[in-house]
C-alpha positions, 0 to 999 in steps of 0.5 A: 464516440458522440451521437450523430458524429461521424468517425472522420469529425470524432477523429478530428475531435480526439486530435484537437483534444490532445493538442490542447491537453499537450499545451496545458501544463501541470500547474493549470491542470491542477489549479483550474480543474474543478475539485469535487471533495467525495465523502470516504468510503464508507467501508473504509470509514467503519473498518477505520472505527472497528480498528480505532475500537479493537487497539484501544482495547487490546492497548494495555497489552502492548508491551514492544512495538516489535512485539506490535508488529509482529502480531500485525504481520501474523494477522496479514498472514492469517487474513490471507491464508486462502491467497497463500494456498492459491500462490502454492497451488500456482508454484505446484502448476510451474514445479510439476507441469506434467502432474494433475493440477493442483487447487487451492483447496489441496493445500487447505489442510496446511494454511496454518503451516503456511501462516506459521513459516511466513511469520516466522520469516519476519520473526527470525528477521529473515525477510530482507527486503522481500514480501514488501507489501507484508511489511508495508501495510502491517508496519503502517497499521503497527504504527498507527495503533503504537500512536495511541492517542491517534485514531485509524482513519478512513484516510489512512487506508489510501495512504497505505496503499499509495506507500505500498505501491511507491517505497519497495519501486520508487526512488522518491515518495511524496506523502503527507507528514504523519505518514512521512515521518513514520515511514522515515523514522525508526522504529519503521524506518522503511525509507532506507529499508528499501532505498526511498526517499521519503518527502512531506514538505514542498520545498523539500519536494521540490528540489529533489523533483528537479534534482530528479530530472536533470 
């Protein structure tokens, strides 16, 4: 709302606006609004420098990028532990409604169990296409440390995020080429894990929106 604007001129106001957003098409949306390039997150700049840092000392360990992998998986789970025990604690609540609600501090004493039964269901290859941020974000952190001679980036963040959010429910993904390739190729090869078609190149973008819409 404006100062010293009354409700009926904001309300032709707001109808005016929406008339003019609603005539401008994608392209001058993109080409004529002003971009404004923001430094990264500067979290995300010194975790990005505390991965590159951690991988390249512990690189000469890495013997298999499944074996990569996993530890990654294990480290997602380990990281997460205190979610885990709140998710069971939530699964108590809808099994037992007519018991005393449970906390997640009542199932602290058995995180490790927790972190142990969900590695091992990547382990023994028994995920499916289930959990998919798990295999999703430590997959992409698998591959960039697999890379060694490419630092983790502060940019990389958001690209996993973005994959996370689109490969397990989209069924095209538009990214940028590492990112692509690493998620279309083995040893990830998540795109046709989960159905999606993973895109990088303008033409080849292009044609599969089109396709898309008719």
């Amino acid at each position: 709302m404006f100062d010293g604007v009354t409700a009926e001129e904001q309300l032709a106001i707001s109808k005016a606006f929406f008339d003019v957003m609603w005539s401008v098409t994608l392209e001058e949306l993109l080409t004529d609004t002003p971009w404004v390039e923001e430094p990264a997150d500067p979290e995300f700049t010194a975790s990005a420098a505390r991965i590159t840092a951690a991988s390249r000392t512990h690189a000469p360990e890495v013997k298999s990028f499944q074996e990569l992998n996993l530890a990654e998986i294990r480290g997602f789970f380990d990281v997460h532990r205190e979610e885990l025990c709140h998710a069971f604690a939530q699964m108590h609540a809808l099994m037992e409604p007519n018991a005393k609600p449970a906390t997640a501090d009542d199932f602290r004493r058995n995180e490790q169990v927790f972190v142990n039964v969900f590695s091992n269901i990547f382990r023994y290859g028994k995920a499916g296409t289930s959990l998919p941020t798990v295999q999703i974000v430590a997959g992409l952190h698998a591959i960039v440390r697999w890379h060694r001679q490419r630092p983790f980036r502060a940019s990389d963040f958001y690209d996993i995020y973005h994959a996370t959010a689109a490969l397990p429910y989209c069924d095209i993904f538009l990214t940028e080429r590492f990112l692509g390739t690493a998620l279309s190729r083995p040893p990830l090869a998540l795109g046709k894990h989960f159905s999606t078609t993973i895109l990088w190149d303008e033409e080849s973008s292009l044609a599969a929106l089109r396709t898309a819409v008719q």
